[in-house]
C-alpha positions in Angstrom: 83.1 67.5 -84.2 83.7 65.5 -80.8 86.4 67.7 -78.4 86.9 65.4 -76.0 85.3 66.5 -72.5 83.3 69.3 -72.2 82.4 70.1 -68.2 79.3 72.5 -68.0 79.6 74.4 -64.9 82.3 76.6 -63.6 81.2 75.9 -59.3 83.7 73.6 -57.7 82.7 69.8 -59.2 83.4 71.9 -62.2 86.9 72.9 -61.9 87.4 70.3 -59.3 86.8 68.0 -62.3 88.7 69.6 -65.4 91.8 69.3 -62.8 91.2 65.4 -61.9 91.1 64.2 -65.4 94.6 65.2 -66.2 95.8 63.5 -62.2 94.0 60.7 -63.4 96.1 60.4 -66.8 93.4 61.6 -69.3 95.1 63.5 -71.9 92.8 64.4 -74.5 90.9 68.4 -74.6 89.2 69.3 -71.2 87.0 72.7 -71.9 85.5 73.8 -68.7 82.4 76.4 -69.5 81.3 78.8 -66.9 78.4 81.5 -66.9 79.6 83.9 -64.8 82.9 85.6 -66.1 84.8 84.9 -63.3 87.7 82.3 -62.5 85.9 79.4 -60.5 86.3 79.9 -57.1 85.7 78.6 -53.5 81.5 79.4 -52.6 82.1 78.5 -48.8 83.3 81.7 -48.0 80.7 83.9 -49.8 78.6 84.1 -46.5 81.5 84.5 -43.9 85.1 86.0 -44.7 83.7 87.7 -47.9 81.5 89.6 -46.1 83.5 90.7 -43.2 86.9 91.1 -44.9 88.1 92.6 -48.1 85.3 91.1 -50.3 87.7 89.4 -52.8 86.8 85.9 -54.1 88.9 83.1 -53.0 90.8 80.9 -56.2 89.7 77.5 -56.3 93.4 76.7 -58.2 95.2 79.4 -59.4 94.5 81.3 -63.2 97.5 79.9 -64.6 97.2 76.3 -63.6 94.6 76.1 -66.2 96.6 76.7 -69.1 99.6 75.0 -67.5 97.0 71.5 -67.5 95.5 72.0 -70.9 92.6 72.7 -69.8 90.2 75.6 -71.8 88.8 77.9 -69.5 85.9 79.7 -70.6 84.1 81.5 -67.9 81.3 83.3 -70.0 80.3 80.6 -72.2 76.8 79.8 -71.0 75.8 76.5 -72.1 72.0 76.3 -73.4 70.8 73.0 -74.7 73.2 69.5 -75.0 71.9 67.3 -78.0 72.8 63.6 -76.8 72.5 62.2 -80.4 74.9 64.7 -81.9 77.0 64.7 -78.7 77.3 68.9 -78.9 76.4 71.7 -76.4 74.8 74.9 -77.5 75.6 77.8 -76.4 74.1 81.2 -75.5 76.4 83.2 -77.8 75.1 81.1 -81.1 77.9 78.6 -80.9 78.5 75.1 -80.5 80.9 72.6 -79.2 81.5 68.7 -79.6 81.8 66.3 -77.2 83.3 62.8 -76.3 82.3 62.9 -72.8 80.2 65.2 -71.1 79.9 66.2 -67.5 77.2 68.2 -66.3 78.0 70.4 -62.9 75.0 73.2 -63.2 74.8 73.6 -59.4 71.7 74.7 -57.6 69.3 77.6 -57.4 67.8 79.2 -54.4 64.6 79.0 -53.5 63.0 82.2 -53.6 59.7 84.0 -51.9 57.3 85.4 -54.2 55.0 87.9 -52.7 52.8 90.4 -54.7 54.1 93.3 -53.4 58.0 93.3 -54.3 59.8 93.4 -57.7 62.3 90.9 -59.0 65.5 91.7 -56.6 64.0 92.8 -53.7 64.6 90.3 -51.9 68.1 89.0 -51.6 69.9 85.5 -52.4 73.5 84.1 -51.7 74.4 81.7 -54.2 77.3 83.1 -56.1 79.8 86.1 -56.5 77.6 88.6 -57.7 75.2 88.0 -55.1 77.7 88.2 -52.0 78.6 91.7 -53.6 74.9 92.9 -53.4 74.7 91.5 -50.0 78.2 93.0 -49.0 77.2 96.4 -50.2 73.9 96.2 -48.3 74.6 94.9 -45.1 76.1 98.1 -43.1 76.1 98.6 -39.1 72.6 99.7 -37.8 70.7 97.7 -40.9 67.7 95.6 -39.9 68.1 92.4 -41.7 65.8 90.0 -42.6 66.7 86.6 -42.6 64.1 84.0 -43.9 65.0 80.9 -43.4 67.2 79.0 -40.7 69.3 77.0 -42.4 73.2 76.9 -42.8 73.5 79.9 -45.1 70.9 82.3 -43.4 72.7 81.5 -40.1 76.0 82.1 -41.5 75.0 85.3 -42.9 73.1 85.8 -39.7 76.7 85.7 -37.9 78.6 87.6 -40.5 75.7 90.8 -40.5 75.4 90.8 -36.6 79.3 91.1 -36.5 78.9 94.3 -39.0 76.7 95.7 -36.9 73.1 94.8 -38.0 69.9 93.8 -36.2 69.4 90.6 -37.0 66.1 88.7 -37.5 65.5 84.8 -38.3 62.3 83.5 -39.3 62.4 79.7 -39.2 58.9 78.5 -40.2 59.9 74.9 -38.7 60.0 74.4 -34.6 64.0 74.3 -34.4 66.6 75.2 -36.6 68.8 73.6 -39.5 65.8 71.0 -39.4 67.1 68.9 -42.2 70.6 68.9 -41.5 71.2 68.2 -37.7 69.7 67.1 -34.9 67.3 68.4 -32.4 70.6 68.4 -29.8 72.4 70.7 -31.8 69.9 72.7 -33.2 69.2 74.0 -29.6 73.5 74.8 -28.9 73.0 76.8 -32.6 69.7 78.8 -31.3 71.5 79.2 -28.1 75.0 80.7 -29.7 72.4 82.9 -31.9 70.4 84.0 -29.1 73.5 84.9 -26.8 74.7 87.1 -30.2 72.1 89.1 -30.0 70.4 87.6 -33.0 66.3 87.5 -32.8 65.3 83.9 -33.4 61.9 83.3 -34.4 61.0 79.9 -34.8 57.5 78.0 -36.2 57.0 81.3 -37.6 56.6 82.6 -41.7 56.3 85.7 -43.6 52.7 85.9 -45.4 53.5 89.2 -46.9 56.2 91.9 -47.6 55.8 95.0 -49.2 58.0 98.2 -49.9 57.9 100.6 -47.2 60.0 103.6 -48.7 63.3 102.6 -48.7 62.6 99.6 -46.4 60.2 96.4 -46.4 57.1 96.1 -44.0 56.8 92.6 -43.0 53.5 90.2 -41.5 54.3 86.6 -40.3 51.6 84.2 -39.9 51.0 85.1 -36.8 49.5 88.6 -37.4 53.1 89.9 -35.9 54.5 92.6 -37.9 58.2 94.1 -38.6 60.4 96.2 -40.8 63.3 95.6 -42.7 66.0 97.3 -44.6 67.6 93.8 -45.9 65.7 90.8 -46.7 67.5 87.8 -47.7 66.1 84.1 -48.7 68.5 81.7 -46.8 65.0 78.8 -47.5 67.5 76.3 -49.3 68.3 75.6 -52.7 67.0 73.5 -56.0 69.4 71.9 -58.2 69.6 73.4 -61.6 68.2 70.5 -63.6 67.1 72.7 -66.6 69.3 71.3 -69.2 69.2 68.1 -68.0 65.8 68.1 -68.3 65.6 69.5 -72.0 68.3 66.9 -73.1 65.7 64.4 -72.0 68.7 62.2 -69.3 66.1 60.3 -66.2 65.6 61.9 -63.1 64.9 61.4 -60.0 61.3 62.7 -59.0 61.0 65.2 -55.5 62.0 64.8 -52.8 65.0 64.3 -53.7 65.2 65.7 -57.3 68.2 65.2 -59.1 69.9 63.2 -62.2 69.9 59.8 -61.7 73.6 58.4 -61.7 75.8 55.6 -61.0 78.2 55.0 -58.4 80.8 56.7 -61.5 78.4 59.4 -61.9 77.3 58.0 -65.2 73.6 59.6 -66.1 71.4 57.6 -68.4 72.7 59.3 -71.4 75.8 57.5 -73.6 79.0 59.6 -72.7 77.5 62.1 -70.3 78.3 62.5 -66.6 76.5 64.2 -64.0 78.2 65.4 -60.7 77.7 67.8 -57.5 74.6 69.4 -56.4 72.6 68.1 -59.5 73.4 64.3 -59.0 71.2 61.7 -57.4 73.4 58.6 -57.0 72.0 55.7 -54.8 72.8 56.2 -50.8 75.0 53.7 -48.8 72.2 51.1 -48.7 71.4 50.8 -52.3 68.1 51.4 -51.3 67.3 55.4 -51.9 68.8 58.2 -54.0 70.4 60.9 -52.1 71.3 64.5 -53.8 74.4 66.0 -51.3 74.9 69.8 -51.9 78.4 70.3 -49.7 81.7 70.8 -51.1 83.2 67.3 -50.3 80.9 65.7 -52.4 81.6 68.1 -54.9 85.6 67.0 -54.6 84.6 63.4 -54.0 82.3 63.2 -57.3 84.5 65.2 -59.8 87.6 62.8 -58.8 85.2 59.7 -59.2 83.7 61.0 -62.7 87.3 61.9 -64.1 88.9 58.9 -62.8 85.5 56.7 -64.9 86.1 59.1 -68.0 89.8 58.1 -67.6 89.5 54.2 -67.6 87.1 54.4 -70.4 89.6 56.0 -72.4 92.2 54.0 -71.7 90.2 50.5 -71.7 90.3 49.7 -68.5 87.2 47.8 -66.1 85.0 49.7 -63.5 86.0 51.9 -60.8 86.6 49.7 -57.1 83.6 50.5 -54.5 84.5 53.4 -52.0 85.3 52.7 -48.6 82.6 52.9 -45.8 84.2 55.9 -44.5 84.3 57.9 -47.6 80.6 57.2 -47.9 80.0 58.7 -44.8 78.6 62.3 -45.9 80.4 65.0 -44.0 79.6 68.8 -43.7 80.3 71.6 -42.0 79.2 75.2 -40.9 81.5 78.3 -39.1 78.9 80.9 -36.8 80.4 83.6 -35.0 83.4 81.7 -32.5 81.5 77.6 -33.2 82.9 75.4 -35.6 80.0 72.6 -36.5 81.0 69.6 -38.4 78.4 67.0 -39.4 79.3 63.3 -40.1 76.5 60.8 -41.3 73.0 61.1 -40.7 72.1 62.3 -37.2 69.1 64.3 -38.0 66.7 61.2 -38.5 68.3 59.2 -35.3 66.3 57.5 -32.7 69.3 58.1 -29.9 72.0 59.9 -28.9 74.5 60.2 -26.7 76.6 63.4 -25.7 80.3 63.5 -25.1 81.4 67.1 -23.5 85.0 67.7 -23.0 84.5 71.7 -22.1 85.1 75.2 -23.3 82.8 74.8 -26.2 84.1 71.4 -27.6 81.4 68.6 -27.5 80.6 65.6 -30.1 77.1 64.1 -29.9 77.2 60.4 -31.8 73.6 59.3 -32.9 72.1 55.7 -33.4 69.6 54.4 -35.2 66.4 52.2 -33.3 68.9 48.8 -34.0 72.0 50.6 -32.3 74.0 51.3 -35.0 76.0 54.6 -35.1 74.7 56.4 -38.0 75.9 59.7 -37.4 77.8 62.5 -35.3 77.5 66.3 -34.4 81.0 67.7 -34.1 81.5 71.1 -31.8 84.5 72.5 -31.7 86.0 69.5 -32.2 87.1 69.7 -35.9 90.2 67.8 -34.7 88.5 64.4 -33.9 86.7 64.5 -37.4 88.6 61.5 -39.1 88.3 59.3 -36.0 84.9 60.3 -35.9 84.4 59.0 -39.7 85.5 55.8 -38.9 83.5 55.2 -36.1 80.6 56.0 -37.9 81.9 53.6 -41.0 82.2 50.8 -37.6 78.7 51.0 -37.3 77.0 48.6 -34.9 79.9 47.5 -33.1 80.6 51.0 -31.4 79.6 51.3 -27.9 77.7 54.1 -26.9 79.3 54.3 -23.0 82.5 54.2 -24.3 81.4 57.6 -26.9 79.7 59.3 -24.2 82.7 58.6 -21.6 85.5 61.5 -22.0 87.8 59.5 -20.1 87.9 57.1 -22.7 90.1 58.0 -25.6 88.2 57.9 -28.9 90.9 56.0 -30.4 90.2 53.1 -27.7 86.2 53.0 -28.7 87.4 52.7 -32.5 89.8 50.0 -31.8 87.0 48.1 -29.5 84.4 48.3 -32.2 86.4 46.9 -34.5 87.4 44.1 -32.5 83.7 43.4 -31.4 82.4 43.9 -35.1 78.6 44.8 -36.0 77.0 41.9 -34.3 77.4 44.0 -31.1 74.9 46.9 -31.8 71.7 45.6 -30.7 73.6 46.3 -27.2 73.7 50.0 -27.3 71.0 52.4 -26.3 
């Protein structure tokens, strides 16, 4: 028996989703399933405010809006195998459920170390609730922590455990940190904000082994260096949790960037199912590649554009209209200790830069490609400048890079000179 949409996945494209459909006038039965008996709720602050404060999850919409939108909640209904022909999802408990549309919002997984000499456990993730309240319980002042991995999450909880009072320790086995995600310019202000903490920053380096030590670990890096731990936690990244996507057989997209393969309305290959968040592999802003975005905007962004597709088809109506240039621009961001770090476009694969500083901390560095075309900005302290920011980067090649790097010269003034000038002008910049 079909029951209208069924949303697998209780993370935010989940509930983000189940809310959508009804503002974008579907009114048939939403059923949102979730494994992990909770409400859905907000995973940015897991590594930051949860930590340091009370420990209490933060609502993504409040329990009774829910019931108030029609929309089933069931948080400990794990789903365990879809069957496309049948349109129904099994689940763990022995029962099943119908479909008319399906959208699939599993998440990711982290990526875990596996040495020899440590259980399942021992060494620590930060994914979801029940893993901040392990992490909460074990980081306590005086703790040496463990931290492999220098990404946004290790660093966050790198921040969060040196404000508790722990000895903190990052192994990074690249040469700089957050090497996937920003630039070599800003990798160097995070290591030095780290560094000034307090925080031991060890970079080109990797654990070969860990092994209980009593109560603690005993590390080795690949280096021959040793150390000891009482905390160790896996900040190394995360896969996306493609398992029943897999098994129901919908086309992927092969590594590097693994994911479903979807439309520009999140469609997957499958008749009536929908894939969205950190699972989903739509084509990037050239057309060109896939690109598989784990940040909480996209989540937002691709639950609204998957309810508002379910919606039309429902109600008969044609495709959804192309998103804006700006909106395609990916944007992310990252609190550490007293820094705010917001990341528009694509600097981290940028042949040039240029660095605007305006003092006490605030700076934005814009980053072009080889043909002079902005592709990307780094934004410090400077959260405020973020929508200007977005459109510069949606101008493109007609931004000029003396006018960025010039503090005198309002950012609103650049914006309105690249437009005039329009894309023809960026073999002109650096």
């Amino acid at each position: 028996m079909m029951s209208g949409v069924v949303i697998v996945g209780g993370g935010h494209a989940g509930a983000r989703c189940a809310h959508a459909l009804r503002q974008a006038g579907y009114a048939g039965p939403v059923t949102l399933l979730g494994d992990e008996g909770v409400e859905p709720y907000e995973r940015p602050p897991l590594s930051k405010s949860f930590l340091l404060d009370d420990g209490r999850l933060a609502p993504i919409a409040q329990a009774a809006s829910y019931a108030a939108a029609g929309i089933a909640l069931r948080p400990s209904a794990r789903a365990i195998a879809i069957d496309p022909a049948k349109q129904s999802v099994d689940l763990a408990d022995g029962a099943s459920i119908g479909y008319r549309h399906l959208v699939l919002a599993t998440g990711s997984v982290a990526r875990m170390p596996a040495f020899a000499g440590l259980e399942r456990g021992d060494v620590l993730a930060l994914r979801n609730a029940a893993d901040a309240a392990r992490l909460r319980e074990a980081l306590r002042p005086g703790r040496r922590v463990l931290l492999i991995g220098g990404g946004f999450v290790g660093l966050e909880v790198a921040a969060s455990a040196t404000r508790l009072g722990c000895r903190v320790t990052v192994v990074e086995k690249q040469p700089r940190l957050l090497p996937r995600a920003v630039s070599a310019w800003a990798a160097e202000r995070v290591l030095a904000l780290h560094a000034g903490q307090g925080v031991a920053v060890q970079l080109g380096r990797a654990p070969v082994d860990i092994v209980r030590a009593g109560a603690a670990f005993r590390y080795v890096l690949d280096d021959g260096s040793q150390g000891e731990a009482d905390v160790v936690l896996a900040g190394m990244g995360a896969m996306p949790d493609v398992a029943l996507a897999e098994r129901a057989g919908l086309a992927m997209n092969p590594p590097p960037v693994h994911g479903v393969l979807v439309d520009a309305a999140c469609r997957t290959s499958a008749e009536g199912i929908y894939a969205i968040g950190d699972i989903a592999a739509p084509r990037d802003a050239s057309g060109a590649g896939r690109v598989r975005l784990e940040s909480w905007e996209n989540a937002e962004r691709q639950a609204a554009r998957a309810a508002a597709a379910i919606a039309r088809a429902e109600q008969g109506d044609g495709p959804l209209p192309a998103a804006s240039a700006a909106d395609e621009a990916p944007w992310f961001w990252t609190d550490q200790f007293d820094m705010n770090l917001q990341i528009v476009g694509w600097p981290a694969g940028a042949a040039t830069h240029v660095a605007r500083e305006t003092g006490a901390g605030r700076a934005v560095c814009f980053h072009f490609d080889a043909a002079g075309v902005l592709v990307g900005a780094e934004l410090f302290n400077s959260g405020r400048d973020r929508r200007i920011v977005r459109q510069l980067v949606a101008a493109g090649g007609g931004v000029n890079a003396a006018d960025l790097a010039d503090p005198a010269v309002p950012l609103a003034t650049a914006l309105r000179s690249a437009q005039q000038r329009g894309p023809a002008a960026a073999p002109g910049n650096p």
